[in-house]
C-alpha positions in Angstrom: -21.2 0.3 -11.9 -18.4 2.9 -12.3 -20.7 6.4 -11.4 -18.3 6.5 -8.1 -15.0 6.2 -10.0 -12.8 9.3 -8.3 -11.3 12.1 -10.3 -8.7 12.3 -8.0 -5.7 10.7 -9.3 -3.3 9.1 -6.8 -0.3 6.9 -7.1 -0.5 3.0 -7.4 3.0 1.6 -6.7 1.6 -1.9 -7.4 -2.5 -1.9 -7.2 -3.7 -2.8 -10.7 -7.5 -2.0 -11.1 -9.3 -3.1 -14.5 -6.2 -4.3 -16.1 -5.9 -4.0 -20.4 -5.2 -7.1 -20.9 -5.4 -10.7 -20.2 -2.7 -13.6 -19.5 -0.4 -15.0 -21.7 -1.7 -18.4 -21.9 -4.4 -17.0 -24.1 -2.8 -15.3 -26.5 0.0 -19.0 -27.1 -3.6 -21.1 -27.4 -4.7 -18.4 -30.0 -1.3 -19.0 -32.3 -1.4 -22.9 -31.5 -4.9 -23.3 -33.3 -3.2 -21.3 -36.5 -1.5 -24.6 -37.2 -3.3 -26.8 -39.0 -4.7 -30.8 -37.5 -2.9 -29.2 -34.1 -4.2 -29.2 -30.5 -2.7 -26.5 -28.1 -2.1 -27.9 -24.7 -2.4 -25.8 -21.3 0.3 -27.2 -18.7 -1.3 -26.6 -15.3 -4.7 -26.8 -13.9 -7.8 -27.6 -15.9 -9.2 -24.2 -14.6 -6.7 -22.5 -16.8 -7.2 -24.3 -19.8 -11.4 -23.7 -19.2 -10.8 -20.0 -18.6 -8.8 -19.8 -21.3 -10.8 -21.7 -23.7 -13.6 -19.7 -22.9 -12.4 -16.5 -23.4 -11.8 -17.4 -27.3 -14.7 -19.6 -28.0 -17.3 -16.1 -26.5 -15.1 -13.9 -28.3 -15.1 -16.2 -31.5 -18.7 -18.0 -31.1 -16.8 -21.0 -32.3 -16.0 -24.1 -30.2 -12.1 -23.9 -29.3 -11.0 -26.8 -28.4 -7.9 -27.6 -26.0 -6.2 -30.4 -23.6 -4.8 -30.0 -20.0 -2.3 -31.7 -17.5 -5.0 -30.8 -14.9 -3.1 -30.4 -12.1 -4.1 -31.4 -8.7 -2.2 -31.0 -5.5 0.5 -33.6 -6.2 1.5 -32.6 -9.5 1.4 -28.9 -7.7 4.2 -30.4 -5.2 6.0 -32.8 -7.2 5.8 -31.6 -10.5 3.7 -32.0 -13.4 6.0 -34.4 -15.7 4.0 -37.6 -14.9 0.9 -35.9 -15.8 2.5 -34.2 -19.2 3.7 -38.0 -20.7 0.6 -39.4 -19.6 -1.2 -36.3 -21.6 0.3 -36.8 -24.3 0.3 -40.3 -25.1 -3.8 -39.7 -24.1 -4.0 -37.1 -26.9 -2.1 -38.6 -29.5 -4.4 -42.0 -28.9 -7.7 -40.5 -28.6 -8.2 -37.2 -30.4 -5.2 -37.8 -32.9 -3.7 -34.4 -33.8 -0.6 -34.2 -36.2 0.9 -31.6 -33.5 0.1 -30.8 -30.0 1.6 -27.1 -28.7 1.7 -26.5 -25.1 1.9 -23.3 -23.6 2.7 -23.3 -19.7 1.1 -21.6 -16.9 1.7 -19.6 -14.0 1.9 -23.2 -11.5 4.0 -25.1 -14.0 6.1 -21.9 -14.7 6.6 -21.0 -10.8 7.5 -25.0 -10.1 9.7 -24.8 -13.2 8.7 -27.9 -15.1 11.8 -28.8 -17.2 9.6 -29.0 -20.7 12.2 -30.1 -23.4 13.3 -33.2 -21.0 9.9 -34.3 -19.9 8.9 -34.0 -23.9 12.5 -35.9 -25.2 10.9 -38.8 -22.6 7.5 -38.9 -23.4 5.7 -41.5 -26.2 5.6 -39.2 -29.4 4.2 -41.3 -32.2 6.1 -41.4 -35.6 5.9 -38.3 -38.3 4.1 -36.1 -35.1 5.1 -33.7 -33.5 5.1 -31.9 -29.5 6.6 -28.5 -28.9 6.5 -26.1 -25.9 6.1 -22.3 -25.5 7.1 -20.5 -22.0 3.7 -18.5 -21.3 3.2 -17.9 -17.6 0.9 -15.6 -16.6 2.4 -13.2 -14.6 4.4 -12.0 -16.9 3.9 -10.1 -19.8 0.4 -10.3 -21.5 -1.6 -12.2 -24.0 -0.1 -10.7 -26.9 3.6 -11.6 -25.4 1.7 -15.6 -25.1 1.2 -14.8 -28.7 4.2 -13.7 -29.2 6.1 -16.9 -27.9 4.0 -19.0 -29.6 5.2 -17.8 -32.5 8.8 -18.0 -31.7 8.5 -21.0 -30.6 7.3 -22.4 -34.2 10.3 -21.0 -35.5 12.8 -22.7 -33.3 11.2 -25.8 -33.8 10.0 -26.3 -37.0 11.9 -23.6 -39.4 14.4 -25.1 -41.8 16.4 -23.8 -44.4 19.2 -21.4 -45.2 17.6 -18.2 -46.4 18.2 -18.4 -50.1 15.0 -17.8 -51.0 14.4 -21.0 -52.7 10.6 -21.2 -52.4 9.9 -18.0 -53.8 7.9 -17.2 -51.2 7.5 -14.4 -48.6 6.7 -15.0 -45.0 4.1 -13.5 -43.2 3.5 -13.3 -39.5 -0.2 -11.4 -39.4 0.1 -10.8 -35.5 -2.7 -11.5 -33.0 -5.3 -10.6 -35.7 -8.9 -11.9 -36.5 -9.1 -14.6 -38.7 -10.7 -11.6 -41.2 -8.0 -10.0 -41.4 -5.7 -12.9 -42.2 -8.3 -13.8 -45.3 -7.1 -10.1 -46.2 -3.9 -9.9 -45.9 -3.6 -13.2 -47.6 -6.3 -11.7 -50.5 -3.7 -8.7 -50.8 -0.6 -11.0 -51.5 -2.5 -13.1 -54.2 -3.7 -9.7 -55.6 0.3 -8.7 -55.9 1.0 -12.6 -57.1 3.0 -12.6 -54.6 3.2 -16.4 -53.2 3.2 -16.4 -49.4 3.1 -18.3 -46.3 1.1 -17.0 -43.3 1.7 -17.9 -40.0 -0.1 -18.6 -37.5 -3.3 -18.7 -39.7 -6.8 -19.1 -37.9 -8.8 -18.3 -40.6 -10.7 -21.7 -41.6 -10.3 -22.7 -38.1 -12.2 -20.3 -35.6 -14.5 -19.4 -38.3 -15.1 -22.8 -39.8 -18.5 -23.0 -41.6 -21.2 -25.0 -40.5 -21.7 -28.4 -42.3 -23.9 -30.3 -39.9 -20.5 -32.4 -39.0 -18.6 -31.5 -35.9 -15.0 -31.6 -37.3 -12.3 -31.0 -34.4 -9.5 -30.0 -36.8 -11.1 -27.8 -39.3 -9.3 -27.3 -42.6 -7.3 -24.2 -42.4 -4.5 -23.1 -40.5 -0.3 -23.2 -41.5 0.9 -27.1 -42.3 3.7 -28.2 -40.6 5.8 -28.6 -44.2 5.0 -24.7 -44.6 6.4 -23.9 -41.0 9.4 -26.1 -41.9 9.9 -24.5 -45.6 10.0 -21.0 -44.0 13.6 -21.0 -44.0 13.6 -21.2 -47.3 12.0 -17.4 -47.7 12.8 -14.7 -49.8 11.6 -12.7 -46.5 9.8 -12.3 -43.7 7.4 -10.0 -43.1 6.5 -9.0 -39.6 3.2 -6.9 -38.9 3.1 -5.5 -35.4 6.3 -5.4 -33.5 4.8 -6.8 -30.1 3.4 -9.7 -31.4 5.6 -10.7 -34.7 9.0 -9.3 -34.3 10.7 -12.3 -32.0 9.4 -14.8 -34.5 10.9 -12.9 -37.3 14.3 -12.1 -35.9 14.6 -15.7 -34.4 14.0 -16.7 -38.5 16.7 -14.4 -39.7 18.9 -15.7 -37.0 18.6 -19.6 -37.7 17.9 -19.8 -41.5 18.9 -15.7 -42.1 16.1 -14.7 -43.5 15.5 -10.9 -43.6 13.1 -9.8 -41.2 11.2 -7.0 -41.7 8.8 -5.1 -38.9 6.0 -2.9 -39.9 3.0 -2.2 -38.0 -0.3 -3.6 -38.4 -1.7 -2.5 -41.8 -4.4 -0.4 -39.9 -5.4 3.0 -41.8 -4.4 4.2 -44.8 -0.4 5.2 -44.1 0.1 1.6 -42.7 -1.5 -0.2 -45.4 0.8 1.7 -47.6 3.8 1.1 -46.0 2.9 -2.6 -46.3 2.7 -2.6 -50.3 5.1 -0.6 -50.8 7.3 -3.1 -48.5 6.1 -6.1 -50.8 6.9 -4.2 -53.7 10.6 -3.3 -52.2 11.1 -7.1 -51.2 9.8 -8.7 -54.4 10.3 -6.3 -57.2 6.1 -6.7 -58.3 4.0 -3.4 -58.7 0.7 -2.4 -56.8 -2.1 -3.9 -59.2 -5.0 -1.4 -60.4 -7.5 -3.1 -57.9 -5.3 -1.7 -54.7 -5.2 1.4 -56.5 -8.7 1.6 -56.7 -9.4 0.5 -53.1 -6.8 2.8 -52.0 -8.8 5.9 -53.9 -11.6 4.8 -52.8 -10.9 4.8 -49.0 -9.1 8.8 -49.6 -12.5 9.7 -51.3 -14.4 8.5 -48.1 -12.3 10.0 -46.0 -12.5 13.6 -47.7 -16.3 13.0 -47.6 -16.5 12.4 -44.1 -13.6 14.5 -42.2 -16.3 17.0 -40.9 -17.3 14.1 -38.8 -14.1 13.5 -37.3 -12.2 16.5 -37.3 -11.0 17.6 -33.7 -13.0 15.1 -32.2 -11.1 14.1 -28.4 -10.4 10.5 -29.1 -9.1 7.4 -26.0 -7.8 4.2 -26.9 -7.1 1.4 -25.7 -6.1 -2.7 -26.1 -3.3 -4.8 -27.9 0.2 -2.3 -28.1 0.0 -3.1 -31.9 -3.8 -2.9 -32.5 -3.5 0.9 -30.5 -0.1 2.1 -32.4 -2.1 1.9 -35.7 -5.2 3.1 -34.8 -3.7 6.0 -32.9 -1.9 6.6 -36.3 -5.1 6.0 -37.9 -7.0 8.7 -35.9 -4.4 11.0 -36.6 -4.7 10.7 -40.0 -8.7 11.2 -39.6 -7.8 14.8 -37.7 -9.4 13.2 -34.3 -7.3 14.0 -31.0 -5.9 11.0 -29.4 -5.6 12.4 -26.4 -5.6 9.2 -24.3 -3.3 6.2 -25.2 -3.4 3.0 -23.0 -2.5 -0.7 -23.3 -1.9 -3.0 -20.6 1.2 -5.0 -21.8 4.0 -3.7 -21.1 6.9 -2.0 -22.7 8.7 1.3 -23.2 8.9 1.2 -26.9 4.9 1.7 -26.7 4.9 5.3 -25.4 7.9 6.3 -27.0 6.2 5.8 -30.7 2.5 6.7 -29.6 4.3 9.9 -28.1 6.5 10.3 -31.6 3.4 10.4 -33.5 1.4 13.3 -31.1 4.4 15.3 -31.4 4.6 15.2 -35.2 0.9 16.3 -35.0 1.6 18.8 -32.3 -0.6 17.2 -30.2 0.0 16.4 -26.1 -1.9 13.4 -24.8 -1.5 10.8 -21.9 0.2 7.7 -22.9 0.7 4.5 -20.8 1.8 0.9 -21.1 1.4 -1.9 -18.5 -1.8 0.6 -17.7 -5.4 0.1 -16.7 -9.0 1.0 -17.3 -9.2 2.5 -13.7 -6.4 5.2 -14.7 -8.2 5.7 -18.4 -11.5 6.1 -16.4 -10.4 9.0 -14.0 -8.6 10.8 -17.1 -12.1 10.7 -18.5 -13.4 11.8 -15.8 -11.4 14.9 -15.3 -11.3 16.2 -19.1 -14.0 13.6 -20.8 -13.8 12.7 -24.5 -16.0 12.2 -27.5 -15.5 8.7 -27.9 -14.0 5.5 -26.9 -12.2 3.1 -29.0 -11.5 -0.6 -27.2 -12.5 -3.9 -26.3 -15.9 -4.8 -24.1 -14.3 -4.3 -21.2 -15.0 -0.6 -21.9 -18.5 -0.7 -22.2 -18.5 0.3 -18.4 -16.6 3.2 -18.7 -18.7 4.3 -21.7 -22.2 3.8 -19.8 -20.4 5.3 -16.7 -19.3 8.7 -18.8 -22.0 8.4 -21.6 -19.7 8.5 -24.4 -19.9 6.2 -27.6 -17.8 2.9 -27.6 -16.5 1.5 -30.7 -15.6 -1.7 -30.3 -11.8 -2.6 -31.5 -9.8 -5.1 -30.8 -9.4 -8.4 -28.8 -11.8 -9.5 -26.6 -15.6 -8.8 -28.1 -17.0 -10.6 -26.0 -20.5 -9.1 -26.8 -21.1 -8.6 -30.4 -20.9 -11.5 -32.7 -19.8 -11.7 -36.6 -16.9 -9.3 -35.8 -13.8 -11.7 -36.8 -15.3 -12.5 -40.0 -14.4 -8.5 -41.1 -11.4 -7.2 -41.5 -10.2 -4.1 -39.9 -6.8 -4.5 -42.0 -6.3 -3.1 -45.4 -7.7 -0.3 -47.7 -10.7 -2.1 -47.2 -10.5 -2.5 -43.4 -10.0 1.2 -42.8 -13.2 1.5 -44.5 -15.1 -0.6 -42.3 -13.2 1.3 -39.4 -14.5 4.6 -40.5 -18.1 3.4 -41.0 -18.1 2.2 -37.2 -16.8 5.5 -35.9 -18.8 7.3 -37.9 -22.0 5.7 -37.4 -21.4 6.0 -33.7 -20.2 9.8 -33.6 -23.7 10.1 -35.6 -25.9 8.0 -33.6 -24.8 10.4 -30.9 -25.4 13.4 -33.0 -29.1 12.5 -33.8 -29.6 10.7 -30.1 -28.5 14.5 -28.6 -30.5 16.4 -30.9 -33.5 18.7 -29.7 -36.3 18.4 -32.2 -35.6 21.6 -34.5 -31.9 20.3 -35.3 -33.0 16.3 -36.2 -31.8 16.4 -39.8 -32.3 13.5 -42.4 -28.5 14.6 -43.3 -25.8 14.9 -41.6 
């Protein structure tokens, strides 16, 4: 599909081709379901919500579940308030959610639906609750609909004054599978550490089956927890593109300290997350971390020959690629390109940070695309691939192994039940690159050099 992809390089003032990423709508329907008994709600057209819907529920294999204003033509020229009361009175009588979230769109954004009014006016039954997140589309990127989300349960749920009353430390996992939420949430109860994690899909888009359709599955965050967040020793922020508006909006209204780490992704990452939780709360790192932790340094001393100076390009979520450039790094790969497609300076400047400290040049982009990551392939290829489905093209294209990373998977299954977080998580993350560096290795191999060890 790609074989004709140009090596020649030319200027695109405002021709995106392949973008890496998708819109923000996604990415505030995502952090909605993290709250337990709620229904996220897309203000706009029902094709919105259906796209949107679908993307999770392939990615997931796990019915997500959503409501729309389903705009038609009036509601484009008028406005969509009638159809948002009507909504939710229609939700709150028939499918009976404790909270609905609604994320806008790119038609309600750009006819600049006046949200808190039309939801101060609208039938809101006793002890629920309705809340709104600015999302539209053309801004930004899923991870910044994430992002707002998030915010957005802070300003209107969070309580408290910062005292640290609860005991408890606040963590904001990012936009993370619900595997790696079981983990992080497994690490804190290792430390005895009491914790609330929010958003928190795990339990929701990976629900077990139980022969009874249940449309608010047991897990995600409670509406008392969001509320008793205030009350934190701390909050803990993991990935600055995705967490660290939710965290500083905390420490402004209930002054909690925020604290911004990125995603506990490899080995250095992970640490810097204990050793934050041991600063914060004063506990020490249990045995069992230890363990894990010498455990992951004794497979990757066992398995560097595989990785060393292997040319490495990465792509996805800002937060996702900052740690697994870092990760790579620490492996001895060459990251040599660097891509995501939301924007924001702050993206280069630490991915570029990081391949100066190793002395290593590479191309780095944000608010980028999988056409410009293909044509740097082209010109000077690599040895593997690290992203999302989306490049499964470029790798058939250039014949170079694809690890899947990232969000969306769109076609392997089982994915988000793993976590790529953690001691443990870097574990799994070497086996996959490993296995597919190998694969190639033996795939490659005339007959004379097919060994049964590599």
């Amino acid at each position: 599909m790609l074989d004709h992809t140009s090596k020649k390089i030319k200027e695109r003032k405002a021709l995106v081709v392949n973008p890496a990423k998708t819109c923000q709508p996604i990415g505030a329907m995502y952090a909605a379901l993290g709250i337990h008994n709620c229904l996220p709600h897309s203000h706009g057209s029902q094709g919105c919500c259906s796209f949107h819907r679908m993307h999770l529920t392939r990615h997931f294999r796990d019915p997500v579940v959503a409501s729309t204003s389903s705009f038609t033509e009036g509601a484009s020229v008028f406005g969509g308030g009638a159809n948002l009361k009507t909504s939710i009175k229609n939700v709150f009588s028939i499918y009976k959610p404790d909270v609905i979230a609604i994320n806008t769109t790119c038609l309600s954004e750009t006819i600049g639906d006046d949200l808190p009014t039309i939801i101060k006016d609208s039938e809101i039954p006793k002890g629920k609750f309705v809340f709104h997140a600015n999302t539209p589309s053309y801004a930004g990127s899923h991870v910044t609909g994430f992002s707002n989300m998030v915010k957005a349960m802070v300003t209107n749920f969070s309580e408290g004054k910062g005292d640290g009353i609860n005991k408890k430390v606040n963590i904001i996992p990012g936009y993370t599978e619900p595997g790696d939420m079981r983990e992080l949430k497994r690490i804190v109860k290792i430390m005895d550490i009491p914790c609330t994690l929010f958003p928190d899909t795990s339990g929701v888009v990976d629900s077990p089956m139980t022969g009874k359709y249940e449309m608010y599955p047991k897990g995600g965050t409670r509406v008392g927890e969001l509320i008793d967040t205030g009350n934190s020793i701390a909050t803990v922020a993991l990935g600055s593109f995705a967490s660290e508006a939710a965290a500083y909006e905390l420490e402004k209204r209930c002054k909690v300290d925020a604290h911004i780490l990125n995603l506990p992704i490899g080995i250095k990452a992970t640490d810097e997350l204990i050793m934050e939780l041991v600063k914060i709360t004063g506990k020490d790192v249990p045995y069992e971390l230890e363990e894990e932790r010498g455990q992951l340094v004794d497979i990757m001393t066992d398995t560097h020959h595989h990785f060393h100076g292997k040319r490495v390009a990465i792509f996805g979520d800002p937060d996702h690629v900052i740690a697994m450039t870092e990760f790579t790094l620490s492996l001895g790969m060459k990251p040599v390109y660097v891509v995501t497609g939301t924007p924001g300076i702050s993206f280069e400047k630490q991915v570029q940070k990081m391949l100066e400290d190793s002395h290593l040049q590479g191309m780095v982009k944000s608010s980028g695309d999988l056409f410009a990551l293909h044509q740097w392939i082209k010109k000077d290829p690599v040895d593997l691939l690290i992203g999302n489905t989306y490049g499964k093209y470029i790798a058939r294209a250039e014949d170079i192994p694809l690890v899947r990373f990232g969000f969306p998977n769109l076609d392997r299954s089982v994915h988000s039940y793993f976590p790529i977080v953690g001691y443990k998580g870097a574990m799994r993350i070497i086996e996959m690159i490993s296995n597919a560096l190998l694969e190639r290795v033996d795939r490659d191999a005339v007959d004379e050099d097919f060994e049964l060890v590599l």
